[in-house]
N, C-alpha and C positions, 0 to 999 in steps of 0.2 A: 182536610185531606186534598181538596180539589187545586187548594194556593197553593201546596207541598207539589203539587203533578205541573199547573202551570208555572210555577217559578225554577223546576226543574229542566221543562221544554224550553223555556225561553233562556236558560244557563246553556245548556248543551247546543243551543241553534248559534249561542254566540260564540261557541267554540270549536265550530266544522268552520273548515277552512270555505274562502268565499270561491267561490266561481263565473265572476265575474270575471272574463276574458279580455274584455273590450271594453276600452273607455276611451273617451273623445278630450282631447285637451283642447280649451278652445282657444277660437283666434285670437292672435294679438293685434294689433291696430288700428287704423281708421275703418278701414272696411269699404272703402270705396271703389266705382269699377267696376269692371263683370268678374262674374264667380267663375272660378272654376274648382276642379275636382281630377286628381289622379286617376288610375284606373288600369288595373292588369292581374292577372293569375298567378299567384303564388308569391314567394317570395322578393323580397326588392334585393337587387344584387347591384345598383348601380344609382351615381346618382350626379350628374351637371347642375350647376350652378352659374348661373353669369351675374357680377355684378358690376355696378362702375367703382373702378376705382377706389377701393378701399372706404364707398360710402354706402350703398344698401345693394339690394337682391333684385336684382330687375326679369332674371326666368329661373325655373327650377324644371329638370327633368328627370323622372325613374326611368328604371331598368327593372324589369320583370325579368327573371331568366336571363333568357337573351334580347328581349325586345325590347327596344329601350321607346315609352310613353309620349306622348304628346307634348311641346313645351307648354308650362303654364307661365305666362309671360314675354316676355320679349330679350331677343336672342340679343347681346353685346360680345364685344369681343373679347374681352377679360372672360374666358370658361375656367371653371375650376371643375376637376371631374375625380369621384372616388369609386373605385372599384373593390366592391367586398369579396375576401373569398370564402368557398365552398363552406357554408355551419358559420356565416358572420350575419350576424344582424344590428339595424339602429335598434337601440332603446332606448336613448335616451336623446334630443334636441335641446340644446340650451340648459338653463336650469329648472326652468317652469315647463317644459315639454316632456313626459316621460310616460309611462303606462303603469297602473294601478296594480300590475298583477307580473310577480317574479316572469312570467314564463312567456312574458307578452313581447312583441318588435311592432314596428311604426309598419303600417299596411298600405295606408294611402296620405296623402294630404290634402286639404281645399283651402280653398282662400278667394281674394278678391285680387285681381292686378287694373291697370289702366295705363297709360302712354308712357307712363316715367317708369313700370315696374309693378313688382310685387307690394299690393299697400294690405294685406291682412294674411295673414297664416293661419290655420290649422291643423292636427295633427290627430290620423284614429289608428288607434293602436289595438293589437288582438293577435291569436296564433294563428299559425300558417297551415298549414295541415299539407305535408309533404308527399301522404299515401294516397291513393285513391282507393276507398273502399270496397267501390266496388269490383278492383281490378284485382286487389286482393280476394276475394271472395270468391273469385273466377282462377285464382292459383289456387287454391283451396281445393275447390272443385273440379279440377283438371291436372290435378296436382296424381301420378302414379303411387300407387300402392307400394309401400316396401313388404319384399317377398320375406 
């Protein structure tokens, strides 16, 4: 009776959907250089690219909102820049770059660069979370009475 209950739990654990939000696809390259790391609030709506000449990626820059992030690498003159609109998101990078979970977009990236460019990428992927709960909770709350 007890294998009938355990083989039961472990059938049904494997059939609730995962929620796992966030997955990290890791870097691809040498890895050489100093680190760095994206970093901004909310959704990426933007994103610069400079590379040489139709041979590699020498800086990468987001756009949070409207702020657009720090360069990670070094700036050239070849920019290529895409702007998403309003409910657009990445989810997908290349073909080995993508997120584990239907409902997931690219949040940040890290990597390594050095004097020639970008020499390693990574990619963390997860939801964005658009509301603020607690500002919701305070409509709620302040929210009038229908008569």
């Amino acid at each position: 009776m007890l294998s009938i209950l355990f083989f039961t739990a472990a059938w049904v654990a494997c059939l609730a959907k995962s929620h796992e939000y966030y997955f990290y696809s890791p870097a691809v390259g040498l890895g050489s250089g100093t680190p760095f790391s994206s970093s901004g609030i909310g959704a990426i709506t933007g994103v610069k690219v400079w590379e040489l000449s139709n041979s590699y990626i020498t800086g990468i820059q987001l756009r949070n909102h409207t702020k657009w992030g720090h360069v990670m690498g070094r700036v050239t003159t070849s920019e290529v820049r895409m702007d998403l609109f309003e409910g657009e998101a990445i989810i997908q990078m290349s073909f080995n770059f993508y997120p584990t979970h239907s409902e997931a977009e690219l949040r940040l990236l890290s990597g390594r660069y050095n004097g020639n460019g970008i020499t390693s990428l990574g990619a963390h992927w997860g939801l964005v979370y658009t509301e603020d709960p607690m500002e919701e909770r305070y409509k709620k709350i302040t929210a009038k009475p229908k008569a």
